[in-house]
N, C-alpha and C positions, 0 to 999 in steps of 0.2 A: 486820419486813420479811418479807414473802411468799419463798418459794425459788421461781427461776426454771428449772423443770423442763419438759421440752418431753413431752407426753403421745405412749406406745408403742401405744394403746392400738388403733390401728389395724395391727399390724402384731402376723403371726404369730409365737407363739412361738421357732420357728424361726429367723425372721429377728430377733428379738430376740437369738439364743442365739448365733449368728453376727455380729452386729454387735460384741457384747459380746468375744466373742474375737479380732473384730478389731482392737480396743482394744488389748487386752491383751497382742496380741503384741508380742514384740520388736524394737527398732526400731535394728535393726544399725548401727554407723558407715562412712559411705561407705568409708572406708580397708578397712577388713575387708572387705567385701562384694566390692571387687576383688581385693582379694590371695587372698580364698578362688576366685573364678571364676580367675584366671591361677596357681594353685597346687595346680589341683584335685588331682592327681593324684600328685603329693608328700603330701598333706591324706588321701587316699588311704590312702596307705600306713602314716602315722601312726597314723587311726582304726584300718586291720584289726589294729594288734598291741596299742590298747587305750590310745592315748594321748588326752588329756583335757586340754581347752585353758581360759584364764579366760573367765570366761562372754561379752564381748561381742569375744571376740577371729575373729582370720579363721577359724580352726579350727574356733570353737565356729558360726560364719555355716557353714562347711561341712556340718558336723554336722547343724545343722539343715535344709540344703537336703537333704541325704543320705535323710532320715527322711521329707519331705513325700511327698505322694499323687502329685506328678507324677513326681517320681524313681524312685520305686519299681513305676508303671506302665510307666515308660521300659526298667529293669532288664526285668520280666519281658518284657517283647514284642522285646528284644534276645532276649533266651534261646531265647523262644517262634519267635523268625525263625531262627535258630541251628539248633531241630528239623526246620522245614518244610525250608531249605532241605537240609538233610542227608538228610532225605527225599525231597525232589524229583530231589536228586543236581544240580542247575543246574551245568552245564557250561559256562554261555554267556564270553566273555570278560568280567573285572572287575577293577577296582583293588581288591576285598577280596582279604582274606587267606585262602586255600582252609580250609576247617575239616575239622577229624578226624571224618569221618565215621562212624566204628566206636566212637571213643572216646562220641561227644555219642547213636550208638543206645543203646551198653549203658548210659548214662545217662540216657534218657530218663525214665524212672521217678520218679530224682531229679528232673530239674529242674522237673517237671509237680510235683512236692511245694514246692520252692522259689518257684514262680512262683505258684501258692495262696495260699502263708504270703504272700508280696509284695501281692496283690490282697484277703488278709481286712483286714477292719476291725482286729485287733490292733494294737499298737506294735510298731515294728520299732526294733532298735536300730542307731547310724548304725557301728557296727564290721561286722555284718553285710550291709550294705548297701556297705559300699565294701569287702570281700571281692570280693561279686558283679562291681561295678565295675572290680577288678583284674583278676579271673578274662576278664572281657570283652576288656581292655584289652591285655590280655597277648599279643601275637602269636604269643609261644613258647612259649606254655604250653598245655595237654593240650586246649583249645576247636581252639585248631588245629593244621592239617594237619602240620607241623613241629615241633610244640610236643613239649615232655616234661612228664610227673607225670601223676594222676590225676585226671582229670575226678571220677567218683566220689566220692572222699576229699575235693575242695577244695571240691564243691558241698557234702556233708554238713558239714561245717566250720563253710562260709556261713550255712548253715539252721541248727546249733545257733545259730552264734550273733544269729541273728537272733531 
């Protein structure tokens, strides 16, 4: 019997090397896939302190959403919006939350280091990545205007452990 293989031979390496891994990926169960989107932020909390779920569970769907190229573009251009406007000083009226404008200058440095490592081709780990995510998330915490702690200390934190 002949093997019934369909010939690649028209198609670049590349899209060979992409098809191949879209194969491969993993193919979450609808059940996890919602409880990770309506838990995100619970899921959150668990990754930044280093917890570690069974592999097709909502945790481990978080995980991996946490680590993809669209999240972690998302992160940075939050951050990246964070400095412009702290810079611009926008006064205008909004439903955001005012940011610490003093805390997010003397960090600038930082976070132009964090939104780097976010945008290189490296692996980012998803503990680091929902650090970030907290850090955003957090109304009271040192991103803004009301908040306490150190902007500083929690970005370097993020970055190691990313």
């Amino acid at each position: 019997m002949s093997e019934s293989r369909v010939s690649m031979s028209f198609l670049s390496s590349a899209q060979i090397r992409n098809a191949s891994q879209r194969i491969e990926a993993p193919r979450f169960p609808l059940r996890a896939r919602l409880t990770a989107k309506m838990c995100a932020n619970k899921f959150d909390r668990m990754l930044a302190v280093g917890a570690a779920g069974p592999a097709r569970s909502a945790l481990a769907v978080h995980a991996a959403r946490l680590t993809s190229s669209e999240e972690r573009e998302a992160v940075a251009r939050s951050l990246r919006r964070a400095v412009d406007d702290a810079k611009n000083r926008r006064a205008a009226v909004s439903s955001r939350v005012p940011l610490n404008i003093p805390n997010i200058t003397a960090a600038e440095d930082r976070i132009d280091q964090v939104t780097l490592r976010l945008h290189s081709p490296r692996p980012v780990t998803p503990r680091g990545v929902a650090r970030l995510r907290l850090l955003l998330a957090d109304g009271r915490g040192p991103l803004y205007r009301y908040g306490k702690g150190d902007l500083e200390g929690r970005l370097g934190a993020a970055l190691a452990a990313l």
